[in-house]
GUVEX-145621 format. One line per 2 residues: number of its first residue (from 1); their letters; for each residue x, z, y negated of C-alpha. Coordinates in steps of 0.5 Angstrom, whole numbers, plus 500, padded with zeros to 3 digits. Layout:
<rs>
NUM) A) X Z Y ~ ...
</rs>
This chain:
<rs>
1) XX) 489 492 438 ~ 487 499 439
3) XX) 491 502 446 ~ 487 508 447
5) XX) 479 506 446 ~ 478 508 453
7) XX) 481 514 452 ~ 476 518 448
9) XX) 474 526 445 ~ 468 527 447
11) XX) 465 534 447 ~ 471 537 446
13) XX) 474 535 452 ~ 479 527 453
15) XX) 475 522 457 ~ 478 516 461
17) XX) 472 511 459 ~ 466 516 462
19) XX) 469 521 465 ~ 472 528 464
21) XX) 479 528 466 ~ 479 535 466
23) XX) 474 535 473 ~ 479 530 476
25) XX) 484 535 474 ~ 481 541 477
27) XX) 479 536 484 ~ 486 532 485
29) XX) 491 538 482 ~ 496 536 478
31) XX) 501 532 476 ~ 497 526 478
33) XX) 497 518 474 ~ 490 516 471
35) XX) 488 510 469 ~ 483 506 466
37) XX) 479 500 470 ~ 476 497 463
39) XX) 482 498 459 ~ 488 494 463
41) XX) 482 489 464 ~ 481 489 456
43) XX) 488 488 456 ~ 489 482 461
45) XX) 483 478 457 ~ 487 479 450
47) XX) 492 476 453 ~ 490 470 456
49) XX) 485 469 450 ~ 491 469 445
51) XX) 495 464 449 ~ 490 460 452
53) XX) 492 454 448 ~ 497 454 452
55) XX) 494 455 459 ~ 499 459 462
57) XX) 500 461 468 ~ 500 469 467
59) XX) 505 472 472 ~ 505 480 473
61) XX) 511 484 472 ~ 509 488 478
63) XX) 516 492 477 ~ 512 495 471
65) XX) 507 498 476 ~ 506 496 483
67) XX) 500 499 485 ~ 496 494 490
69) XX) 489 497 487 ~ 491 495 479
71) XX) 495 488 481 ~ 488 487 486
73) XX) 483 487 480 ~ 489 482 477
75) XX) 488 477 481 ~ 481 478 481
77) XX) 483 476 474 ~ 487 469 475
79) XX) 494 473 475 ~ 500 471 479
81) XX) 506 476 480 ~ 513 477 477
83) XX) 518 480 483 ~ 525 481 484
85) XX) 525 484 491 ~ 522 483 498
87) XX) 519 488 498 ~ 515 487 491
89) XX) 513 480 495 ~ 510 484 501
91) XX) 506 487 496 ~ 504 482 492
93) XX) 502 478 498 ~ 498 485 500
95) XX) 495 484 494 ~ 493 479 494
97) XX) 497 475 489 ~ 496 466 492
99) XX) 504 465 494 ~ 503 458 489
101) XX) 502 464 483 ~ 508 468 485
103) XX) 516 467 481 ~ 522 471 484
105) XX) 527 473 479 ~ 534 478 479
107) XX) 541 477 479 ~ 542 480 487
109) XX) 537 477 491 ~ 539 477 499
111) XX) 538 471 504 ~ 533 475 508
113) XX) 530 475 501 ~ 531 468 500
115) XX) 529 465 507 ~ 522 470 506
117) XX) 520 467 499 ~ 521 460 502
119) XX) 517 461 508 ~ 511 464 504
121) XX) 512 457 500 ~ 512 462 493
123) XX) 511 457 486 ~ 518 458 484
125) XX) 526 460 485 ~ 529 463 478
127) XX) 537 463 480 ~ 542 467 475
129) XX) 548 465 478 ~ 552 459 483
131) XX) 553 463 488 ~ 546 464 489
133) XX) 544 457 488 ~ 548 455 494
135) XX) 544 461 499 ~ 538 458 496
137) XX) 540 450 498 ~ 543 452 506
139) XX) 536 457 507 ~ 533 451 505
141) XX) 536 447 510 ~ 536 452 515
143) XX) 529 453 515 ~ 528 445 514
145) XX) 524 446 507 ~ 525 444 499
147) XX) 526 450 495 ~ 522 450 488
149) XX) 528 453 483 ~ 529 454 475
151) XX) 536 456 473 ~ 534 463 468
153) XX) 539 462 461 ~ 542 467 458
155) XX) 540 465 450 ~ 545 471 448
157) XX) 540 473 443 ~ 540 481 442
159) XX) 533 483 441 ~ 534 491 438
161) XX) 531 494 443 ~ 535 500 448
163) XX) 541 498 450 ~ 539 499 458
165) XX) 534 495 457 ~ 536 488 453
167) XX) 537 483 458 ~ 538 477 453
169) XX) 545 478 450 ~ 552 474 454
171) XX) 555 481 456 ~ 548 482 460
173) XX) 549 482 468 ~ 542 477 467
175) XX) 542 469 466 ~ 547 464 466
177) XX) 551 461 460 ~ 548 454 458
179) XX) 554 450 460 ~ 554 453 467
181) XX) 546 451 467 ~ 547 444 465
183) XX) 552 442 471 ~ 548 446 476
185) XX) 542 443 474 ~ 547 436 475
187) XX) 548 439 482 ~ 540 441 483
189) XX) 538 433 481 ~ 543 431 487
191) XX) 540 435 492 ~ 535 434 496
193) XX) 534 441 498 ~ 532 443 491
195) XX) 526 441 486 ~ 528 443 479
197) XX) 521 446 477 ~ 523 449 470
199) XX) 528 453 466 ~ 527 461 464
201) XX) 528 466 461 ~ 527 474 460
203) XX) 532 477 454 ~ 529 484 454
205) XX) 523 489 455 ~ 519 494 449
207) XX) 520 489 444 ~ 516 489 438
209) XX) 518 482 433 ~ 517 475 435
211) XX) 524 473 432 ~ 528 474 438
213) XX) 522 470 443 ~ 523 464 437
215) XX) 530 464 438 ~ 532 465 445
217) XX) 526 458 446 ~ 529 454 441
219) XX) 536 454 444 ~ 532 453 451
221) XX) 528 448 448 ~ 534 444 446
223) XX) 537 445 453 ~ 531 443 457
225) XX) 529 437 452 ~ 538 435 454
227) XX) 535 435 461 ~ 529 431 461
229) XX) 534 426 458 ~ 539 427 464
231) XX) 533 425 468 ~ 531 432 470
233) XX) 523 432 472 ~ 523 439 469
235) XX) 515 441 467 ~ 516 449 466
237) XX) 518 452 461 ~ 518 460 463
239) XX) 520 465 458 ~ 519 472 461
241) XX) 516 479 458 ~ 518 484 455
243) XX) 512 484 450 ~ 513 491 446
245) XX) 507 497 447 ~ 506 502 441
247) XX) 509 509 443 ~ 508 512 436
249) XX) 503 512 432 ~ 506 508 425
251) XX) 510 503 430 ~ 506 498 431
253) XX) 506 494 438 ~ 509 486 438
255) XX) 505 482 435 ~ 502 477 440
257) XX) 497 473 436 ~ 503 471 430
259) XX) 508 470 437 ~ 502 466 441
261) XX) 501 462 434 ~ 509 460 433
263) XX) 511 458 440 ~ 505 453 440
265) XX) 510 447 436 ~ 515 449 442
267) XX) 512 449 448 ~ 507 443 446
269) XX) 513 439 443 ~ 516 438 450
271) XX) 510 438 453 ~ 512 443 458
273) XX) 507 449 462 ~ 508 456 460
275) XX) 509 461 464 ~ 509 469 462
277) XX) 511 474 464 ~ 507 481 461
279) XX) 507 488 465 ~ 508 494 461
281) XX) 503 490 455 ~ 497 490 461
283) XX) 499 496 464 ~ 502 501 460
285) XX) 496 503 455 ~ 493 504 461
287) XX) 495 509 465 ~ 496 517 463
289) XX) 500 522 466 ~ 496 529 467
291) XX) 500 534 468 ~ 498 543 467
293) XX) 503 547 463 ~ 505 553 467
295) XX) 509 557 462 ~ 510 559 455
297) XX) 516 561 453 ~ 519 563 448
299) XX) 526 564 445 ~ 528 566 438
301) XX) 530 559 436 ~ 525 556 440
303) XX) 519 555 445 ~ 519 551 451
305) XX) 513 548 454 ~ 514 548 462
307) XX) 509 543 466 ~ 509 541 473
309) XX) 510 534 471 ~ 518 533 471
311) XX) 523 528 470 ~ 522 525 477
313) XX) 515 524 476 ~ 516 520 469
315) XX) 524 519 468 ~ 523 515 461
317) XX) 525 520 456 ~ 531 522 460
319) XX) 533 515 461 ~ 531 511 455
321) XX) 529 518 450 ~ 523 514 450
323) XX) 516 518 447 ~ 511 519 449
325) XX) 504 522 445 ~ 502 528 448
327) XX) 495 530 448 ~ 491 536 450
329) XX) 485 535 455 ~ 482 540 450
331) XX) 480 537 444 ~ 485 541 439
333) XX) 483 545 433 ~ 484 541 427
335) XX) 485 547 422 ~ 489 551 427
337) XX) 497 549 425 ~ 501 546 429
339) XX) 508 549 432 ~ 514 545 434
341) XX) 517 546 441 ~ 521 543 447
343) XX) 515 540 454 ~ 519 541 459
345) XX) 519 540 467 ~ 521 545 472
347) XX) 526 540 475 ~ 533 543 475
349) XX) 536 538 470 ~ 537 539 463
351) XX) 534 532 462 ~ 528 533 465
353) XX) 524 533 458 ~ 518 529 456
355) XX) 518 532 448 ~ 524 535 444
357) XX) 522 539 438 ~ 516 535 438
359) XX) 509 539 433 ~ 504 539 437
361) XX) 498 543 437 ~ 498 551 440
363) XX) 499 550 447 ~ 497 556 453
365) XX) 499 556 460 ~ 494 553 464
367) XX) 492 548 459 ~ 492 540 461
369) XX) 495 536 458 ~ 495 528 457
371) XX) 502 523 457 ~ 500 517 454
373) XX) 501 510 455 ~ 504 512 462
375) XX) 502 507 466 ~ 508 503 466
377) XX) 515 504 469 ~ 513 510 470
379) XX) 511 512 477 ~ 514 505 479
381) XX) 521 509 477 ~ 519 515 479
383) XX) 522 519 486 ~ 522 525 489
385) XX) 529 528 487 ~ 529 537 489
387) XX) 524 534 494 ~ 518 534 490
389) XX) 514 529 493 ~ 510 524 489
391) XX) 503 525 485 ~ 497 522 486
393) XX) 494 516 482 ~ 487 516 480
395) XX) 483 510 477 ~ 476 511 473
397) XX) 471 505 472 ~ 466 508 467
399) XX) 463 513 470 ~ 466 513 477
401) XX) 473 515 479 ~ 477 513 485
403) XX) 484 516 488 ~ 488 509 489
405) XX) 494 513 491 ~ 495 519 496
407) XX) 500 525 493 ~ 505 525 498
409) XX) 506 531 503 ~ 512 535 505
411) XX) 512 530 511 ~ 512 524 508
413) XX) 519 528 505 ~ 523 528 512
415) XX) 519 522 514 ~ 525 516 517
417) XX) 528 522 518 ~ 532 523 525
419) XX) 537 528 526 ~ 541 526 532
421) XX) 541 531 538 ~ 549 529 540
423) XX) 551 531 533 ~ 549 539 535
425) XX) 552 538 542 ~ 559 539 545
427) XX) 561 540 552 ~ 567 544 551
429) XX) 562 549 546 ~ 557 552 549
431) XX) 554 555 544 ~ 553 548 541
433) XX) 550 545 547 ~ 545 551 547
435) XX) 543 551 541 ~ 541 542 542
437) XX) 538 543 548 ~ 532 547 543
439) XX) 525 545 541 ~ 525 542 533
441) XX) 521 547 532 ~ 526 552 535
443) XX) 532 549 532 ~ 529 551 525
445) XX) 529 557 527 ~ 535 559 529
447) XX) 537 556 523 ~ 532 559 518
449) XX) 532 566 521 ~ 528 569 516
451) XX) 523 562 515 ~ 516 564 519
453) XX) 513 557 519 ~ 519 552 521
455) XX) 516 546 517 ~ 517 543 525
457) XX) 512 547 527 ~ 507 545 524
459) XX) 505 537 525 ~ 499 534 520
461) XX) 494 530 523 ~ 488 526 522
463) XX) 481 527 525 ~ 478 520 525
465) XX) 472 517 528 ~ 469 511 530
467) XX) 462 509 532 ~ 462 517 534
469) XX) 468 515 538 ~ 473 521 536
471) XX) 481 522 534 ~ 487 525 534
473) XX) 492 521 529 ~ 499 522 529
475) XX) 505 519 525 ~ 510 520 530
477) XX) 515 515 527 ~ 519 520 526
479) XX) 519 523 534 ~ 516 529 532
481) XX) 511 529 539 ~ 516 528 545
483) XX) 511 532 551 ~ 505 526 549
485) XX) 502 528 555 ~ 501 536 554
487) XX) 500 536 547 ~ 494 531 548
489) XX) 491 535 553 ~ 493 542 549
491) XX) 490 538 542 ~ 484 534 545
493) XX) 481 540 548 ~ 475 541 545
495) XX) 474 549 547 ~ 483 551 545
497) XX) 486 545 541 ~ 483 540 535
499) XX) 478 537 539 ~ 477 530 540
501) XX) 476 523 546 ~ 484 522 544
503) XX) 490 523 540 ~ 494 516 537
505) XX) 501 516 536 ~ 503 511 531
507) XX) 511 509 533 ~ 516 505 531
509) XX) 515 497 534 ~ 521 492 533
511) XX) 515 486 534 ~ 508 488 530
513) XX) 507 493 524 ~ 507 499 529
515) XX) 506 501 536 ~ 500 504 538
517) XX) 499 509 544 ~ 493 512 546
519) XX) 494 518 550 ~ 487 521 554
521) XX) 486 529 554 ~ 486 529 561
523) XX) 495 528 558 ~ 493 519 561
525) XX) 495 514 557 ~ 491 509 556
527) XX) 493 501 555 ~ 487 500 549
529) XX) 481 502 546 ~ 478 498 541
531) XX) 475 505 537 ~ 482 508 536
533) XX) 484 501 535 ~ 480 500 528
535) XX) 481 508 526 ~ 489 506 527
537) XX) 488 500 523 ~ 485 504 517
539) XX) 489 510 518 ~ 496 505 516
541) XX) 492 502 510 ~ 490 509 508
543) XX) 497 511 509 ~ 500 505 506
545) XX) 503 504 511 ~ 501 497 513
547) XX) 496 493 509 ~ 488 490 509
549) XX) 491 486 514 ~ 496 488 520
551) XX) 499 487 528 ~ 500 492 533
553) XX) 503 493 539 ~ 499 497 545
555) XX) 499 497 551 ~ 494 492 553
557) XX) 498 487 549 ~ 498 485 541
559) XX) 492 487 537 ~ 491 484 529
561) XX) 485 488 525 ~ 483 487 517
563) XX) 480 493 514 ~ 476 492 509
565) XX) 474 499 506 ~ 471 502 511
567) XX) 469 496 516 ~ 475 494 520
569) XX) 475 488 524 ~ 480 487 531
571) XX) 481 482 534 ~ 482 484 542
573) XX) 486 481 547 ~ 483 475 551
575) XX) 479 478 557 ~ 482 478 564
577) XX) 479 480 572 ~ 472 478 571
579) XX) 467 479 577 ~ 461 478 577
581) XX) 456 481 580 ~ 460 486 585
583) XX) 455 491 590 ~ 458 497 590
585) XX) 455 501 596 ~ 455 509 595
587) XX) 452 515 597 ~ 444 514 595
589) XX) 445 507 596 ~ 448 500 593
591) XX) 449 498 585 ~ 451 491 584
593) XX) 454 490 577 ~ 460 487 574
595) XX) 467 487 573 ~ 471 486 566
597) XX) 478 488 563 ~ 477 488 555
599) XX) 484 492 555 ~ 482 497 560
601) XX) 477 495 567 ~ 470 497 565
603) XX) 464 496 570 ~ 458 493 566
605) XX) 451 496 570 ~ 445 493 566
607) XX) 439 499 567 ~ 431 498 564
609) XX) 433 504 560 ~ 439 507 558
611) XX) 437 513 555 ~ 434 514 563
613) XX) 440 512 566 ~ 444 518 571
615) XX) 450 517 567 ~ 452 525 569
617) XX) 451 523 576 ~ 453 516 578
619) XX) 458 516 573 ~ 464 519 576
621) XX) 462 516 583 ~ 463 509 581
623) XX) 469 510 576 ~ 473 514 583
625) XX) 470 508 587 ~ 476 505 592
627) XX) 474 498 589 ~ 477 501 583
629) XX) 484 505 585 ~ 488 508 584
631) XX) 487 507 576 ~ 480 508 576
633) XX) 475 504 572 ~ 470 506 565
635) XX) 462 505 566 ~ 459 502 561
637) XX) 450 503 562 ~ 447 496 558
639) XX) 439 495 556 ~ 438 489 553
641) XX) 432 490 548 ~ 430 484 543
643) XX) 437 480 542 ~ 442 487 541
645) XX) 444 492 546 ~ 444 498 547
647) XX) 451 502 551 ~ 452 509 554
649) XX) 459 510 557 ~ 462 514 562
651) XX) 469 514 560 ~ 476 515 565
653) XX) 481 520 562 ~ 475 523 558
655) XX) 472 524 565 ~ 464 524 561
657) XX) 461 521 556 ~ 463 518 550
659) XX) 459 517 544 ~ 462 510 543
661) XX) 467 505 547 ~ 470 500 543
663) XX) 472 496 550 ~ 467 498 554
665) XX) 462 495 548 ~ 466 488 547
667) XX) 465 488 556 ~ 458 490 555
669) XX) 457 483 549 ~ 461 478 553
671) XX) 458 480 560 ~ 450 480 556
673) XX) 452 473 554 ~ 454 470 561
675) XX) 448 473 565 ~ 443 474 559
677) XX) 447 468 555 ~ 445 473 548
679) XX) 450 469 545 ~ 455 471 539
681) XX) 456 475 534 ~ 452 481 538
683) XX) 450 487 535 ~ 450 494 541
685) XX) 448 501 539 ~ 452 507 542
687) XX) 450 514 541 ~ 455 514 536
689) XX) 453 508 531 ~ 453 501 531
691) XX) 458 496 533 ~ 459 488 532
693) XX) 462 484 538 ~ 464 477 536
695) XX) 468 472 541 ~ 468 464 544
697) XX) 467 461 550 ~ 472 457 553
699) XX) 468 454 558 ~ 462 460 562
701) XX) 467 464 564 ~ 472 465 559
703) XX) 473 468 553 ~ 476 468 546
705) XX) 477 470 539 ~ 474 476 541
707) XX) 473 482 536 ~ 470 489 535
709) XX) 467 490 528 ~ 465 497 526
711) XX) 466 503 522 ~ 472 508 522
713) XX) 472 514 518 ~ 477 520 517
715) XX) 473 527 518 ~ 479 531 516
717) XX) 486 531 515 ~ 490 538 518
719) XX) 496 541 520 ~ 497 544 528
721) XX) 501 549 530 ~ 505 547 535
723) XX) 508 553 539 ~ 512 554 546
725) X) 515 547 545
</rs>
């Protein structure tokens, strides 16, 4: 199996499948993880083809790397998932991996942990111990639900691989002994809580030789053949991963052809299904770690390589002494000699190395360079130890390239972070008391004299627009913005702050994913907005923070929204206080319309052409009309043309006319249907772009399943100085 052939020389420059990694470099910084698209795909396929006589279920150890755009093309692939947490659950499901294709394994799972697998109704329980079996059966009884479970054997075969990382032999954390496994699957056939699905395995990772996999099956084998005897219904047979790449040239990766070609007898013998568990196979080969050299030193004795990569971007050589090839971006020069020298990171550890004593071609400060077969346990295990926060991850496709994973930020360092204002405070120490009655911003400081720019100071934001309907997004999670009603009036002004029709808070919610608070820039909070709801939604999934899919709270009520790339659909809360045909009477005469709450109140007034519409003039009048008080109403102008419509709104809190209005859009369609019966889904055009708006009919005046859908994109990412708090 050739590991590198998506990763080429060509014209003297190295190339993940058609592009230049060193144009990545220069746009993205570094260190950053890239991938190649065609070479995990190439290496799933081999796989599959080489076990295929078994038809095995193939389950992604998504620990090796858990990336919900790599694990997404797996499924697309036929994979199911490997996991060991709640959390890798979470992002399987996000993932997309089907529940019936999902195994948990680990020896420390938590009832919460159990009790969400079960209710997600995955494949398969795999238990290491008594005490974790009885969890699993009174879970399983609470929740009135039958748990599929196999029993993980430790077959006590030792693999020869790093000893960290063996996970087969008896004085290993993992598994259980064959006698203990054959009462508790005595005790499993009693239950009625607990289906016995199969038995597993998993004796270690990085191995390389097909004996101990022969081994560990055979004693398995003999086991579950012991079983079915018993009168146990076992159909699986699942025998883990652990399936050994090549680091270094001359040592050769497991080979899985020899290893496919002598389980075959075993597994077929039984009659039993396989189940497998690859991860550091698929993904490993695929991904590189690209770092710039920073300096050159030297020393008598030796020469040192200092990279911005460090040990917590890839703690394998630290933690394993593990190797990895290093090659530069630049082709090297074949008739130059090679030098022996130590690649080091800038982290403040004698152990953040990546080659010792390695010959490698002459190396400059400045040069890139590339850490191959990186794409397993590496940023999975990476951290942001001397607060250095994560790279970026970046996947190429032939000749296209994407970054699937945002660097982190300074923010996201202290984000989760809170420091309690009574800790500072003490009513027998004023100095103490004055010092908690300070701003944060202030606070860093007085701590920090000499610190020109607190990092409190300086809050990051997103600018996001919907159909022209433009945001303020903040991650205020943290509490970062206490004054909500004078920072949005300080920042939404268009002439003195940032600019926008609004600024989003998104907060912490014990109900959904988040809480979203919507303030106006005359500092008002409003109760929804459909445009700030879909560039909310994608900010969390730009962000990681929710997936395609997700709930929040807003003050109109729960909101739920999909994203999909740029499209975002939600749907709204059922509209409520519809009044028909409403004859308002003001100065120059009456206008009749008609009255709808979406979220927020709205006041449909359908017009020959909207372009001609007296928005200026008559919006305010009707928004500050006494019908209306004391909370006042958004105006929405409506020409229906050829079976779409056609929205301008004057909206309260902007205090004029806004490019695009979610709500009032969704108001505008359904009201449009009531009257004019257009139906759904209806297209509207506002001066900022095109929205979808689709709902049912409960009888002809009620309405549900209502849902805007749109465009919504980030304008740019900033950080705004916050001064006088």
């Amino acid at each position: 199996m050739s590991y590198h052939n998506h990763f080429n020389y060509k014209r003297g420059e190295l190339c993940c499948e058609g592009v230049c990694i060193s144009k990545i470099a220069q746009k993205v910084g570094t260190p950053f993880y890239l991938y190649s698209y065609n070479s995990l795909i190439g290496n799933y396929r081999k796989f599959a083809h080489t076990f295929s006589k078994l038809s095995p279920l193939i389950c992604y150890s998504l620990k090796a790397n858990g990336n919900l755009t790599l694990s997404r093309i797996l499924t697309q692939e036929g994979a199911g998932a490997d996991i060991l947490s709640e959390g890798e659950l979470h992002k399987a499901l996000q993932a997309g991996f089907p529940p019936q294709k999902i195994v948990f394994a680990g020896p420390g799972k938590k009832e919460k942990e159990i009790e969400c697998a079960l209710k997600e109704n995955i494949f398969m329980l795999n238990v290491e111990s008594a005490s974790e079996l009885e969890l699993i059966e009174k879970t399983a009884q609470r929740l009135n639900h039958t748990a599929r479970v196999s029993l993980r054997l430790n077959p006590d075969v030792d693999v020869k691989t790093h000893r960290y990382i063996t996970t087969g032999k008896k004085e290993n954390k993992f598994g259980l002994v064959f006698d203990e496994a054959e009462k508790l699957y005595e005790k499993i056939k009693k239950s009625s809580l607990l289906k016995p699905v199969g038995i597993h395995m998993h004796i270690g990772s990085q191995i390389t030789s097909s004996e101990p996999y022969l081994r560990a099956l055979e004693k398995a084998g003999e086991l579950f053949d012991l079983l079915k005897e018993k009168g146990l219904d076992l159909q699986y047979i699942d025998m883990g991963g652990g399936f050994g790449i090549s680091y270094k040239k001359g040592k050769p990766p497991l080979d899985i052809e020899e290893l496919a070609e002598k389980i075959y007898p075993l597994i077929k013998k039984r009659e039993a299904k396989l189940i497998i568990e690859p991860g550091r196979f698929l993904v490993g080969p695929a991904g590189l770690l690209i770092t710039q050299v920073l300096y050159k030193k030297r020393r008598r004795e030796k020469t040192f390589i200092i990279v911005d990569a460090g040990m917590n971007d890839l703690i394998r050589p630290s933690l394993y002494d593990a190797y990895h090839q290093i090659k530069k971006l630049k082709e090297p020069d074949e008739t130059e000699p090679d030098e022996a020298v130590d690649v080091v990171g800038p982290v403040c550890e004698s152990g953040d190395f990546f080659a010792l004593g390695r010959s490698l071609p002459k190396i400059w400060e400045g040069e890139y360079l590339a850490l191959m077969d990186a794409g397993a346990y590496s940023f999975s295990m990476s951290s942001v130890y001397n607060a250095r926060p994560r790279p970026a991850e970046v996947l190429v496709k032939e000749d296209h390239w994407w970054i699937i994973r945002k660097r982190e930020t300074y923010q996201d360092l202290i984000k989760g972070e809170v420091i309690p204002d009574e800790l500072f405070s003490s009513p027998k120490d004023s100095s103490a008391k004055n010092f908690s009655t300070i701003s944060p911003s202030k606070r860093e400081m007085a701590i920090f004299p000499s610190q020109k720019e607190p990092i409190f100071d300086l809050i990051p934001f997103t600018k996001m627009q919907g159909s022209g309907n433009d945001f303020i997004v903040v991650d205020n999670r943290g509490k970062i913005i206490k004054d909500r009603e004078n920072f949005s009036k300080r920042v939404c002004s268009r002439k003195k702050g940032i600019g926008a029709d609004g600024l989003l808070l998104l907060e912490e919610s014990d109900k959904a994913n988040f809480k979203m608070r919507i303030f106006n820039p005359d500092g008002t909070e409003a109760e929804m907005c459909g445009n700030a709801a879909r560039c909310i939604a994608r900010f969390v999934y730009l962000k990681g923070i929710a997936g395609e899919k997700c709930s929040f709270e807003t003050l109109s009520g729960p909101i739920s929204s999909y994203v999909n790339e740029t499209q975002v659909k939600i749907r709204m809360k059922d509209p409520s206080r519809l009044h028909l045909n409403l004859k308002l009477i003001l100065e120059d005469g009456s206008y009749e319309g008609h009255c709808l709450d979406t979220g927020v109140p709205h006041f449909i007034l359908f017009v020959p052409e909207v372009e001609k519409a007296p928005l200026e003039k008559l919006g305010p009048k009707i928004r500050y009309h006494p019908y209306f008080q004391p909370q006042g109403t958004n105006v929405n102008f409506v020409e229906v043309e050829r079976g779409f419509l056609k929205v301008r709104t004057y909206e309260r809190g902007v205090e004029e006319e806004t490019l695009s209005c979610g709500t009032g859009v969704a108001a505008a369609a359904i009201i449009a249907d009531i009257v004019r019966g257009l139906g759904s889904p209806l297209k509207v055009k506002t001066k900022g772009g095109g929205l979808k708006v689709y709902f049912q009919r409960r009888d002809r005046t009620n309405f549900t399943q209502v849902f805007l859908e749109g465009e919504a994109k980030v304008v740019y990412e900033g950080r705004y100085e916050r001064k006088g708090e």
